[in-house]
MARZA-676550 format. One record per atom (N, C-alpha, C): x, y, z; residue number from 0; residue in three letters; atom name. Coordinates in nm, 4 decimals, decimal comma, always signed. Layout:
! MARZA-676550
+----------+----------+----------+-----+------+------+
:       px :       py :       pz :  nr : rest : atom :
+----------+----------+----------+-----+------+------+
:        X :        Y :        Z : NUM :  Ala :   CA :
...
+----------+----------+----------+-----+------+------+
//
This chain:
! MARZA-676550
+----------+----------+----------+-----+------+------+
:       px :       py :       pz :  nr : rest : atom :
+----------+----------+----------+-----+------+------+
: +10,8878 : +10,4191 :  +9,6541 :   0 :  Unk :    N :
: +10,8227 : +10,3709 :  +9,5327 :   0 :  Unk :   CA :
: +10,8392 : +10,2209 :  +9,5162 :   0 :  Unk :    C :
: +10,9511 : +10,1724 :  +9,5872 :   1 :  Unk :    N :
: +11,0152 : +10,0335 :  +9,5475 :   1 :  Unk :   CA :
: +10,8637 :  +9,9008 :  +9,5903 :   1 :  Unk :    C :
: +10,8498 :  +9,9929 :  +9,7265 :   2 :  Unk :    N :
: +10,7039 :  +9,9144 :  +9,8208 :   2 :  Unk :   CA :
: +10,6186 :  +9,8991 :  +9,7584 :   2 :  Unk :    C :
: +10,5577 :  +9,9863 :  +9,6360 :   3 :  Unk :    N :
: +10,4186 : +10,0023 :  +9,6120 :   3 :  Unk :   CA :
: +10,4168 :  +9,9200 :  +9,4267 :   3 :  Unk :    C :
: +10,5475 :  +9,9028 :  +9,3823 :   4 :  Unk :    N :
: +10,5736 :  +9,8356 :  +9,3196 :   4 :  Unk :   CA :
: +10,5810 :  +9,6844 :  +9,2449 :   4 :  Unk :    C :
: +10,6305 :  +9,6514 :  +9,4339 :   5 :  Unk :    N :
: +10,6007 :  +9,5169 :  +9,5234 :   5 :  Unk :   CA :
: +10,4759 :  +9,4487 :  +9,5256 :   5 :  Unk :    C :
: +10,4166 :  +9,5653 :  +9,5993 :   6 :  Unk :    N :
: +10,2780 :  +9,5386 :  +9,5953 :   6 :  Unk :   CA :
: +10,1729 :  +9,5237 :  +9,4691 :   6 :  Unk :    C :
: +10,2418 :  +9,6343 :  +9,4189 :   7 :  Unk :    N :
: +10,1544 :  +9,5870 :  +9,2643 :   7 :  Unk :   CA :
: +10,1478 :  +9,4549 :  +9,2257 :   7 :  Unk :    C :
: +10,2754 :  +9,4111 :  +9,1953 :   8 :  Unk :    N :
: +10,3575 :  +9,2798 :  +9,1519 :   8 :  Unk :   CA :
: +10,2640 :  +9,1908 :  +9,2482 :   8 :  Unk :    C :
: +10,2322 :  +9,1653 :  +9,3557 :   9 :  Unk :    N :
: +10,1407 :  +9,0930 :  +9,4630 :   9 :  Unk :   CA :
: +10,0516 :  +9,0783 :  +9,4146 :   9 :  Unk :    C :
:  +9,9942 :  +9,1283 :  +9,4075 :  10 :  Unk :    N :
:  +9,8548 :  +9,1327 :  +9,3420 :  10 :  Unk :   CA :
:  +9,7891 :  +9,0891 :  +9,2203 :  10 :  Unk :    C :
:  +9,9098 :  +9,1201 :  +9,1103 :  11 :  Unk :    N :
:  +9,9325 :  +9,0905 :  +8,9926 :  11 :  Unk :   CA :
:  +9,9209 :  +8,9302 :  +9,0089 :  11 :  Unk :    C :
: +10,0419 :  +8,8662 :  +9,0846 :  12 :  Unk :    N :
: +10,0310 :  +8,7429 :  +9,1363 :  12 :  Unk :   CA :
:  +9,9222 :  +8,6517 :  +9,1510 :  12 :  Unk :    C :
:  +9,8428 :  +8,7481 :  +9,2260 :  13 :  Unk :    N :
:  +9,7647 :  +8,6501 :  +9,3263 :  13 :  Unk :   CA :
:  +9,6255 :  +8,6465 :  +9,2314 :  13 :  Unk :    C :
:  +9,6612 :  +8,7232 :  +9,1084 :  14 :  Unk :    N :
:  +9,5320 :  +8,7744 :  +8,9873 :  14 :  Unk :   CA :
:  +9,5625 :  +8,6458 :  +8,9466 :  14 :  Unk :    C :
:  +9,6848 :  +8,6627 :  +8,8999 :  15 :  Unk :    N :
:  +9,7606 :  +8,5602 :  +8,7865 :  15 :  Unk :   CA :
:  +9,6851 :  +8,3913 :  +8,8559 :  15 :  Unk :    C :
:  +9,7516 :  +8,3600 :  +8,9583 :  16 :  Unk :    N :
:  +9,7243 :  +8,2586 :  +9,0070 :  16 :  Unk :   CA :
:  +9,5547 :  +8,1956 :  +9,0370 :  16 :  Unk :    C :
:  +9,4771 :  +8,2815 :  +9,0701 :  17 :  Unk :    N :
:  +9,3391 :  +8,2962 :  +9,0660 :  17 :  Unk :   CA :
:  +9,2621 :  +8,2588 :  +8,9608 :  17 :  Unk :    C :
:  +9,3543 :  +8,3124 :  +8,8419 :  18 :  Unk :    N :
:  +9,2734 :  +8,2914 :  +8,7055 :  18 :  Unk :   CA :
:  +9,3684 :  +8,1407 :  +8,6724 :  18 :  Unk :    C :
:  +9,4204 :  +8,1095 :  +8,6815 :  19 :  Unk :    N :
:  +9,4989 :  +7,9670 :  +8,6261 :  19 :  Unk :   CA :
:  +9,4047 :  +7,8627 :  +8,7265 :  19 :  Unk :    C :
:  +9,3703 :  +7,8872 :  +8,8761 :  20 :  Unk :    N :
:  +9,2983 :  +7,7709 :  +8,9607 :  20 :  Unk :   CA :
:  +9,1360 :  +7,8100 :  +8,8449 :  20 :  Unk :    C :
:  +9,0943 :  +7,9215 :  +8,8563 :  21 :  Unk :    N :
:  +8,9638 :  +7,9198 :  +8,8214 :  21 :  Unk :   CA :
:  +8,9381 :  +7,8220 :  +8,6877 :  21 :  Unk :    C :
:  +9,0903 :  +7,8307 :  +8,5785 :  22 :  Unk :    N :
:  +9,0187 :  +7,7791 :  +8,4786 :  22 :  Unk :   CA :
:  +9,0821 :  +7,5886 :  +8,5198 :  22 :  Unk :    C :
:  +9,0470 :  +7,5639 :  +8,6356 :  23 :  Unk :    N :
:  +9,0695 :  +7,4221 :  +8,6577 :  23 :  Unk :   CA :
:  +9,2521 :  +7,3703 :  +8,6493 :  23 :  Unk :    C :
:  +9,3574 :  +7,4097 :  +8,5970 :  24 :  Unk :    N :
:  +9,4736 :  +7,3554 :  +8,5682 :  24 :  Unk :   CA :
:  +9,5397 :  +7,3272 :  +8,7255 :  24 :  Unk :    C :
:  +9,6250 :  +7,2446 :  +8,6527 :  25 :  Unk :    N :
:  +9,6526 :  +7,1461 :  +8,8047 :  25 :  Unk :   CA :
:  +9,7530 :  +7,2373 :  +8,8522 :  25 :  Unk :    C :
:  +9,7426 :  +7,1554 :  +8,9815 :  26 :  Unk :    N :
:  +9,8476 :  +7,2450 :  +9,0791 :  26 :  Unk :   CA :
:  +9,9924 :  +7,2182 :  +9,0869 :  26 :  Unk :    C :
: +10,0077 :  +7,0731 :  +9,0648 :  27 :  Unk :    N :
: +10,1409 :  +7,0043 :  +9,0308 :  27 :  Unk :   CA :
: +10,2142 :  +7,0593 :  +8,9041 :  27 :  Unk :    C :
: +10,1520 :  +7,1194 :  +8,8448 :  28 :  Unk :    N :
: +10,2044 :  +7,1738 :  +8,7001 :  28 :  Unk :   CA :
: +10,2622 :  +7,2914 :  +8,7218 :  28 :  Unk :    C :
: +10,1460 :  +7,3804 :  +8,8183 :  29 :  Unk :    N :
: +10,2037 :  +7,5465 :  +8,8583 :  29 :  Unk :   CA :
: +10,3351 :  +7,5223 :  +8,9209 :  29 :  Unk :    C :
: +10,3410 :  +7,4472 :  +9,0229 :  30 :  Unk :    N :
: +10,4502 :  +7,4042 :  +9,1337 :  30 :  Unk :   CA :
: +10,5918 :  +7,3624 :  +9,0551 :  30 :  Unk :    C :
: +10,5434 :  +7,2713 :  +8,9320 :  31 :  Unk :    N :
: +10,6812 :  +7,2149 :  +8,8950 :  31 :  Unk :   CA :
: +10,7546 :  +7,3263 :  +8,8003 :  31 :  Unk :    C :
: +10,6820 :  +7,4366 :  +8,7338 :  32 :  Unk :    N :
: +10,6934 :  +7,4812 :  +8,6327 :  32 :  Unk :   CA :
: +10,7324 :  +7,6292 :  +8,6587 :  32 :  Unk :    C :
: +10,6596 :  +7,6517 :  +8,8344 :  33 :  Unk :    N :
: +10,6545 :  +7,8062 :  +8,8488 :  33 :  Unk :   CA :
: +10,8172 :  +7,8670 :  +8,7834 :  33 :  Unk :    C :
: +10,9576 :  +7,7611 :  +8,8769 :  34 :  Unk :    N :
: +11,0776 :  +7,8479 :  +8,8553 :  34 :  Unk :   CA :
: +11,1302 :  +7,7966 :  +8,7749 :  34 :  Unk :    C :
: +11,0929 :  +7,7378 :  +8,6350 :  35 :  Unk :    N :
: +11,1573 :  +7,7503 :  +8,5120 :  35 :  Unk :   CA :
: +11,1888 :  +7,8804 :  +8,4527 :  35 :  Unk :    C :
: +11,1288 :  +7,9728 :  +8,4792 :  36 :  Unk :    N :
: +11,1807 :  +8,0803 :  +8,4029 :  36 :  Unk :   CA :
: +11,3414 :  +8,1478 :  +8,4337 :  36 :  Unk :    C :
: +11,3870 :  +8,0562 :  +8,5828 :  37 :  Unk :    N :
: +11,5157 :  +8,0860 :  +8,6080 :  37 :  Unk :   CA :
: +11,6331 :  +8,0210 :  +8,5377 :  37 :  Unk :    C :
: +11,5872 :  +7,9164 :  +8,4278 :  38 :  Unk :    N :
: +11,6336 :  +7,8888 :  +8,3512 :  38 :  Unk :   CA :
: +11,7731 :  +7,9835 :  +8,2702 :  38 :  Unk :    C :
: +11,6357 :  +8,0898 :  +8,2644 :  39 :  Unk :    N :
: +11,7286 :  +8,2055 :  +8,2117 :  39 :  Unk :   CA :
: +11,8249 :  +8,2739 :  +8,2659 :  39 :  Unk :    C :
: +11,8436 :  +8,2296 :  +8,3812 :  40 :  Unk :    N :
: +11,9962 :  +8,3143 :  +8,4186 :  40 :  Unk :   CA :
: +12,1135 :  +8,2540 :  +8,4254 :  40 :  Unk :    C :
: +12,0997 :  +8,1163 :  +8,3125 :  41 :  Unk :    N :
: +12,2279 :  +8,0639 :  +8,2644 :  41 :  Unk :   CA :
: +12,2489 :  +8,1083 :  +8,1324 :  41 :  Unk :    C :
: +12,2599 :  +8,1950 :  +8,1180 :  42 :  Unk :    N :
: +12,3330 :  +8,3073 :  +8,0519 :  42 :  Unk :   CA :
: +12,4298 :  +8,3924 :  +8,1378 :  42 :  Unk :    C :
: +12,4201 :  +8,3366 :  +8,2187 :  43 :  Unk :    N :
: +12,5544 :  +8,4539 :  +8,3139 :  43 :  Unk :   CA :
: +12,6433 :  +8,3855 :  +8,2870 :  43 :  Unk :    C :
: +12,6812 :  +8,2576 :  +8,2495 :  44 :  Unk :    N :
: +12,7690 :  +8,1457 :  +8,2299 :  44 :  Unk :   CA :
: +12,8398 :  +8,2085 :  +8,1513 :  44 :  Unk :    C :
: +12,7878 :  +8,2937 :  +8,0475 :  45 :  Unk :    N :
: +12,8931 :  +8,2806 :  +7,9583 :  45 :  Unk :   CA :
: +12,9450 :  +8,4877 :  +7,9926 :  45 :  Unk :    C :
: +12,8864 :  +8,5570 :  +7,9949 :  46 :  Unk :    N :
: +12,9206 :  +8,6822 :  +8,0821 :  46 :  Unk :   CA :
: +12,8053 :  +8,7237 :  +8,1611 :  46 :  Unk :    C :
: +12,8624 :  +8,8489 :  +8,1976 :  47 :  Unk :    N :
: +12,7523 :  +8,9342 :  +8,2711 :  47 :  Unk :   CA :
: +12,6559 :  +8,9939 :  +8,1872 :  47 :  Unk :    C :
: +12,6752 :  +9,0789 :  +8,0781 :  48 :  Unk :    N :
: +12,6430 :  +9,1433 :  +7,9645 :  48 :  Unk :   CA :
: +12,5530 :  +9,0498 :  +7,8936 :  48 :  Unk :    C :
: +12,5283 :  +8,9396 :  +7,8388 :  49 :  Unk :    N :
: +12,4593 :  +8,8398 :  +7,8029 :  49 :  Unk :   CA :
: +12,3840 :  +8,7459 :  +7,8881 :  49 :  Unk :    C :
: +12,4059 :  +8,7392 :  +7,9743 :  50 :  Unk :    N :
: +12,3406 :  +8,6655 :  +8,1073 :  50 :  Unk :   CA :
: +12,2099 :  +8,8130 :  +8,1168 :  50 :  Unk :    C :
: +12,2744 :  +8,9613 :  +8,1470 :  51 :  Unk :    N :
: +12,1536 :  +9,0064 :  +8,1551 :  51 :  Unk :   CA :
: +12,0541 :  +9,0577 :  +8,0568 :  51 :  Unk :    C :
: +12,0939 :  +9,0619 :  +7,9015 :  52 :  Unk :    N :
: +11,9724 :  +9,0570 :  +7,8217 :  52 :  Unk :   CA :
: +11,9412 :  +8,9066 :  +7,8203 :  52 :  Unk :    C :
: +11,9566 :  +8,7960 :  +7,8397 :  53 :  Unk :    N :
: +11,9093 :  +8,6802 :  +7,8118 :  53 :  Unk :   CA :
: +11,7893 :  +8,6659 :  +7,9555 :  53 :  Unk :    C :
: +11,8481 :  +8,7005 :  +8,0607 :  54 :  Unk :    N :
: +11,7271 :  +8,6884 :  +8,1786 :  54 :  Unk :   CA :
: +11,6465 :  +8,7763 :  +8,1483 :  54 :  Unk :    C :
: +11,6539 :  +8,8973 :  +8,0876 :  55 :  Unk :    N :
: +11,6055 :  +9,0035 :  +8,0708 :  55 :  Unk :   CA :
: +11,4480 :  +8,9719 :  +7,9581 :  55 :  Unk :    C :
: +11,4827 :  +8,8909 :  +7,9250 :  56 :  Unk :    N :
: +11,4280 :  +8,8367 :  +7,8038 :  56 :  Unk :   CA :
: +11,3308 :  +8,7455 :  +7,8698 :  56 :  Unk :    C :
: +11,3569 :  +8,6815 :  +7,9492 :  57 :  Unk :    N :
: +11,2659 :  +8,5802 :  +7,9867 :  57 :  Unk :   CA :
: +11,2129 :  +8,5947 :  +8,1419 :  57 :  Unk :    C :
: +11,2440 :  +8,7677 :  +8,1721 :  58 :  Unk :    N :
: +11,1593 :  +8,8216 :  +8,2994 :  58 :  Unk :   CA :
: +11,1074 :  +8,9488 :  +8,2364 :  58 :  Unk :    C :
: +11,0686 :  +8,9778 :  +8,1290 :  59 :  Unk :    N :
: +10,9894 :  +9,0327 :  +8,1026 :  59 :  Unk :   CA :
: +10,8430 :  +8,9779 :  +8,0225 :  59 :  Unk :    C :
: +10,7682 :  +9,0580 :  +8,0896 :  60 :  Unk :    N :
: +10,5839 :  +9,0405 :  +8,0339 :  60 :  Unk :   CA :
: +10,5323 :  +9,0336 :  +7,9003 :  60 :  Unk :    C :
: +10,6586 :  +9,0696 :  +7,8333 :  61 :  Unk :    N :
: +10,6080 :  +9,0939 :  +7,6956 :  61 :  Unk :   CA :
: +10,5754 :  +8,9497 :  +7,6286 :  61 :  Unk :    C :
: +10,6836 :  +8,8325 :  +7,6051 :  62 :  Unk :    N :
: +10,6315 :  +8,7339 :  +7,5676 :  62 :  Unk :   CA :
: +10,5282 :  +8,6375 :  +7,6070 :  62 :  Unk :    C :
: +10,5269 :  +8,6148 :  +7,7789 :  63 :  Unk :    N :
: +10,4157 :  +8,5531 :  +7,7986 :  63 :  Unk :   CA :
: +10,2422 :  +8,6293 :  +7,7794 :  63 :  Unk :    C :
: +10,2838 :  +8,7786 :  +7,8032 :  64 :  Unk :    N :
: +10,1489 :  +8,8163 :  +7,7412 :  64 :  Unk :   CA :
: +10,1393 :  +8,8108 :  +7,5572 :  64 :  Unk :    C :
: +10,2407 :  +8,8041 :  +7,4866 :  65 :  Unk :    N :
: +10,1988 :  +8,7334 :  +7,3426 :  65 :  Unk :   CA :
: +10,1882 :  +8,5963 :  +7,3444 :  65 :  Unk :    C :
: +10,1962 :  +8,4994 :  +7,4072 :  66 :  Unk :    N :
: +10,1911 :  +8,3903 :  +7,4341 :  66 :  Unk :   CA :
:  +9,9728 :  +8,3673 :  +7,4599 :  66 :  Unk :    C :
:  +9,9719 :  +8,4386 :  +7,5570 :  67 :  Unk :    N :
:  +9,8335 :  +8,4831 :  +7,6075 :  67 :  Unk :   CA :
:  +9,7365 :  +8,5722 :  +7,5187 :  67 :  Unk :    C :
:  +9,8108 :  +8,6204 :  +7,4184 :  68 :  Unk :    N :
:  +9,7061 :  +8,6660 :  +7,2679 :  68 :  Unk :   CA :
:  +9,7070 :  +8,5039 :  +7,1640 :  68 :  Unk :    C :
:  +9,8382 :  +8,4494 :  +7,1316 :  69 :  Unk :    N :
:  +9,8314 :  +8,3656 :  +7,0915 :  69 :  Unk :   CA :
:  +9,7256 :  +8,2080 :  +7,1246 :  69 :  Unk :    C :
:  +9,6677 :  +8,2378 :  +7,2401 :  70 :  Unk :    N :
:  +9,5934 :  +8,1294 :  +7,3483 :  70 :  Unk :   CA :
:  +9,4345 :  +8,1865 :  +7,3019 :  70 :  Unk :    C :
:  +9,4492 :  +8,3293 :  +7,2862 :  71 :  Unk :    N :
:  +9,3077 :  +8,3646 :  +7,2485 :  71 :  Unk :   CA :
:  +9,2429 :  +8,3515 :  +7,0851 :  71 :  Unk :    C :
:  +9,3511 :  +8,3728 :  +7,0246 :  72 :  Unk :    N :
:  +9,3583 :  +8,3286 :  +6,9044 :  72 :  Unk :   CA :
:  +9,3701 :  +8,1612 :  +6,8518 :  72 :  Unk :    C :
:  +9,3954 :  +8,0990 :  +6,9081 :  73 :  Unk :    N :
:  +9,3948 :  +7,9564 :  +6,8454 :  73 :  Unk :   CA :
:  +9,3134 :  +7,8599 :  +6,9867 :  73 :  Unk :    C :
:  +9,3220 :  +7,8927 :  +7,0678 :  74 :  Unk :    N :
:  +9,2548 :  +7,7991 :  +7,1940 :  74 :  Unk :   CA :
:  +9,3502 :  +7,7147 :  +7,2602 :  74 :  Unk :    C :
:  +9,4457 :  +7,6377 :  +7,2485 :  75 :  Unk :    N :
:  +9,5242 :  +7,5696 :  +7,3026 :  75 :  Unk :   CA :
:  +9,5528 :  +7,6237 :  +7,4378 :  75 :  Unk :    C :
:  +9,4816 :  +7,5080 :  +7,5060 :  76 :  Unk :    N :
:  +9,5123 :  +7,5395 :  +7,7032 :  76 :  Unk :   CA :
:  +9,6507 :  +7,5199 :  +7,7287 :  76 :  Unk :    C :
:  +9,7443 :  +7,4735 :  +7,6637 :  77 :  Unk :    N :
:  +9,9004 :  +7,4816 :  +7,6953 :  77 :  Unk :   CA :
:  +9,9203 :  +7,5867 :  +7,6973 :  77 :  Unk :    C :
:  +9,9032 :  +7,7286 :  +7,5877 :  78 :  Unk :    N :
:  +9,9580 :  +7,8372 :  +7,5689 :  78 :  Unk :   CA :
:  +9,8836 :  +7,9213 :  +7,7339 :  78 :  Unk :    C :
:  +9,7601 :  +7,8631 :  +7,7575 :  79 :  Unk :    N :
:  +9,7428 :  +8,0023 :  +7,8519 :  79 :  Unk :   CA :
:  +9,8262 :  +7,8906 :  +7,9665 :  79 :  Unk :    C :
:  +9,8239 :  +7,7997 :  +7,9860 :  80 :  Unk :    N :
:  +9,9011 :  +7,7653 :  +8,1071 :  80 :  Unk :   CA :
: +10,0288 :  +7,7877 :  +8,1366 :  80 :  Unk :    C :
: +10,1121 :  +7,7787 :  +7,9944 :  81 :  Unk :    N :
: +10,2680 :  +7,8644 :  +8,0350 :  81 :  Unk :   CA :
: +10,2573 :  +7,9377 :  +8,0018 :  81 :  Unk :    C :
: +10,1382 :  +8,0374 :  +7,9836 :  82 :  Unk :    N :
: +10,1625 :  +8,2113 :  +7,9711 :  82 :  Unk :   CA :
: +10,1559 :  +8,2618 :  +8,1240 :  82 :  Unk :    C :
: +10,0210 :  +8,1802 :  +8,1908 :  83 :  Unk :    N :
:  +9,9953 :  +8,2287 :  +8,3576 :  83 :  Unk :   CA :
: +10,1265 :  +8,1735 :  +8,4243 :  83 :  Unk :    C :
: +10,2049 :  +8,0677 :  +8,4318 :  84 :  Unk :    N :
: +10,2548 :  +8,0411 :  +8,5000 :  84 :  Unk :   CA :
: +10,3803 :  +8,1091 :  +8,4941 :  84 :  Unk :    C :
: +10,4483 :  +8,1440 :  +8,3595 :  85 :  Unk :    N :
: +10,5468 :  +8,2504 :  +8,3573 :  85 :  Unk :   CA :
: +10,4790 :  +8,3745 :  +8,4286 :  85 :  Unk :    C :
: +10,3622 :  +8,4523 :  +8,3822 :  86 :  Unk :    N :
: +10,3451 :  +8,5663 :  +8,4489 :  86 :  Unk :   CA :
: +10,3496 :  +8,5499 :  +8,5939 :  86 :  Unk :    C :
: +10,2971 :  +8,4593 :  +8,6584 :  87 :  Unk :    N :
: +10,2953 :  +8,4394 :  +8,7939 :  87 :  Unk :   CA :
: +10,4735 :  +8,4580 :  +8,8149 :  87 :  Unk :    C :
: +10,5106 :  +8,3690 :  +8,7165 :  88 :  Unk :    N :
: +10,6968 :  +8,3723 :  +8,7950 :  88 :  Unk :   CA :
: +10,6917 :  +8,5503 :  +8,8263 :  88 :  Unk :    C :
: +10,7446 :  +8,5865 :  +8,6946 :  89 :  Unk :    N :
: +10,7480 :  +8,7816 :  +8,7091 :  89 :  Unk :   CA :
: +10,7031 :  +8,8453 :  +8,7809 :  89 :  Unk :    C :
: +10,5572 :  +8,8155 :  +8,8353 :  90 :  Unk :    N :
: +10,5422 :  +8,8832 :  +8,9137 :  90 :  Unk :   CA :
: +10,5656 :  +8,8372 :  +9,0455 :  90 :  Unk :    C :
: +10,5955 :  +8,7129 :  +9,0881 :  91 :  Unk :    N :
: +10,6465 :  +8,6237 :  +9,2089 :  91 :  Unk :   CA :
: +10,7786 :  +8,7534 :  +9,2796 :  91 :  Unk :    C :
: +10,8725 :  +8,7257 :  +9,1263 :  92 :  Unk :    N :
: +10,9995 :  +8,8092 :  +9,1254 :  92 :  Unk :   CA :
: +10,9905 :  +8,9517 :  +9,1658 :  92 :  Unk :    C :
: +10,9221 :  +8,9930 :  +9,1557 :  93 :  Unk :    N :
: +10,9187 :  +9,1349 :  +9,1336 :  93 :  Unk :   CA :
: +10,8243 :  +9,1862 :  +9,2574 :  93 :  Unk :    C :
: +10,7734 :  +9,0933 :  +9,3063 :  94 :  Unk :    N :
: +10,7342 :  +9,1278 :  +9,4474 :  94 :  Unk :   CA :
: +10,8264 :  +9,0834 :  +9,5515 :  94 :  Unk :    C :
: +10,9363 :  +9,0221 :  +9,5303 :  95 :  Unk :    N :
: +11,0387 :  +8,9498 :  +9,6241 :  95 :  Unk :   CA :
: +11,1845 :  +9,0623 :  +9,6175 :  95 :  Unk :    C :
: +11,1355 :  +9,1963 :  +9,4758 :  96 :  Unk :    N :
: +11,2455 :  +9,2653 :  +9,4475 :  96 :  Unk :   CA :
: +11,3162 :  +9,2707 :  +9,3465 :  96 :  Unk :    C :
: +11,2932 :  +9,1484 :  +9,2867 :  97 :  Unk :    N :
: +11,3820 :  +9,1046 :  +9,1819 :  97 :  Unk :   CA :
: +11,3461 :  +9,1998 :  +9,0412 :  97 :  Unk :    C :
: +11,4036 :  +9,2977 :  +8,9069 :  98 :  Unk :    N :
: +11,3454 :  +9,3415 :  +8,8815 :  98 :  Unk :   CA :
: +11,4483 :  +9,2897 :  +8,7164 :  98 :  Unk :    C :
: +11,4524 :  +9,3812 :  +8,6694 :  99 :  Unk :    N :
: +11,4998 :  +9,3563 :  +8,5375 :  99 :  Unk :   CA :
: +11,6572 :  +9,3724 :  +8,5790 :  99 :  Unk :    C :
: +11,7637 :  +9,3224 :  +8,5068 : 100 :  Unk :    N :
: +11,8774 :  +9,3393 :  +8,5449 : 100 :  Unk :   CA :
: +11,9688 :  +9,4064 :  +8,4744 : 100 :  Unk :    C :
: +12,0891 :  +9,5033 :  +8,5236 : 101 :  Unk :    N :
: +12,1537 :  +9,5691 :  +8,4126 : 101 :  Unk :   CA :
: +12,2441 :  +9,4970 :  +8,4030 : 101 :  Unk :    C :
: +12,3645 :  +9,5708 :  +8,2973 : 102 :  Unk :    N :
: +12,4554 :  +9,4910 :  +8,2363 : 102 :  Unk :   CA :
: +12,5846 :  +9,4831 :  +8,3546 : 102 :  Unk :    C :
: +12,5952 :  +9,5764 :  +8,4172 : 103 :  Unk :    N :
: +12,6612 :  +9,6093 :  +8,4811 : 103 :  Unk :   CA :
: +12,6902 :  +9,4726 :  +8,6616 : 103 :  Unk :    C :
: +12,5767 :  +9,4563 :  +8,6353 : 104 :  Unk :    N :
: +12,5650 :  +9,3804 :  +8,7588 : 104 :  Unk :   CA :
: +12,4844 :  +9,3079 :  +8,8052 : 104 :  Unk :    C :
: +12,4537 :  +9,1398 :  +8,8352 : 105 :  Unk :    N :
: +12,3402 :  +9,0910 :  +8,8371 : 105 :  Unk :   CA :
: +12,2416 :  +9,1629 :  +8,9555 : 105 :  Unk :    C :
: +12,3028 :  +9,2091 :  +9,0554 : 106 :  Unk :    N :
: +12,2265 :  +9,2373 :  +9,2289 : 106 :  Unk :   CA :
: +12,1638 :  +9,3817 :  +9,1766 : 106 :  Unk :    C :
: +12,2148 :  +9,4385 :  +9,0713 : 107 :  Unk :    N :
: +12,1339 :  +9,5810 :  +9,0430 : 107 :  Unk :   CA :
: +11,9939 :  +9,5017 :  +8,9427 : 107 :  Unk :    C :
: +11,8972 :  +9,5994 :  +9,0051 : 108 :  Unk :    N :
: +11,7680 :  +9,5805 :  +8,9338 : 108 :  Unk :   CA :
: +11,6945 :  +9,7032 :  +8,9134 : 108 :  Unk :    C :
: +11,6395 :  +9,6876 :  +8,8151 : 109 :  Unk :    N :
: +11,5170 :  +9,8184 :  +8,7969 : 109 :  Unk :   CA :
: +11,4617 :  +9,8301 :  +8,8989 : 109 :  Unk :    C :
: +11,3888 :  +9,7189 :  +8,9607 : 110 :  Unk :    N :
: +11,2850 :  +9,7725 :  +9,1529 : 110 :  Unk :   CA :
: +11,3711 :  +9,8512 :  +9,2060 : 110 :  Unk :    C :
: +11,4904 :  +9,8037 :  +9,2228 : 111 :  Unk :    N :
: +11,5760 :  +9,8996 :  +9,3277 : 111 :  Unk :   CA :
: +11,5897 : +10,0464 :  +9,2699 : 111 :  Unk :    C :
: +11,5773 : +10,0788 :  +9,1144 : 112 :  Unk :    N :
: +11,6396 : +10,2128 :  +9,1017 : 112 :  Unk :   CA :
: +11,4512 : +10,2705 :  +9,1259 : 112 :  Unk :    C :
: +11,3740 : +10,2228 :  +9,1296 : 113 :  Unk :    N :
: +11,2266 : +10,2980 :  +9,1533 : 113 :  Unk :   CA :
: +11,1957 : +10,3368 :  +9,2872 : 113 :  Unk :    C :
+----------+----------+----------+-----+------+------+
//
């Protein structure tokens, strides 16, 4: 299941990325910006337990796709550009394996238990 998962996540990607070139946004922006969302795993700094709802938080779909209602609702091309470029991260991640993390341990992930 872990493979087809992957693959989803690929695809998802290569959607994500497709629609950010189509609507013109630069490429230097995707590039500098793609692995900010790893930002979030300085929260391990302070434990394990908080490191993984804090990454948890900022590798899941939920905010950049409210980010991406918020873009449809007011227009501002900033909001869809760090909404695609976070989604691109997630799904970057999640085709490389990387999945949500438990408390227990950063190397355990949701991909792996699927």
């Amino acid at each position: 299941m872990s493979n087809l998962v992957r693959l989803e996540n690929a695809i998802i990607f290569i959607a994500i990325v497709t629609i950010y070139f189509m609507f013109g946004f630069s490429v230097w922006t995707f590039l500098i910006l793609l692995l900010v969302p790893d930002l979030f795993m300085l929260g391990y700094l302070v434990d394990r337990k908080i490191g993984s709802y804090i990454y948890n938080i900022g590798h899941s779909y939920i905010i950049p796709i409210l980010i991406t209602l918020l873009y449809l609702a007011i227009g501002a091309d900033i909001l869809l550009i760090i909404s695609l470029i976070w989604l691109a991260h997630i799904s970057m991640d999640r085709t490389f394996g990387y999945g949500l993390k438990y408390t227990d341990s950063f190397d355990k992930t949701t991909i792996q238990k699927l």
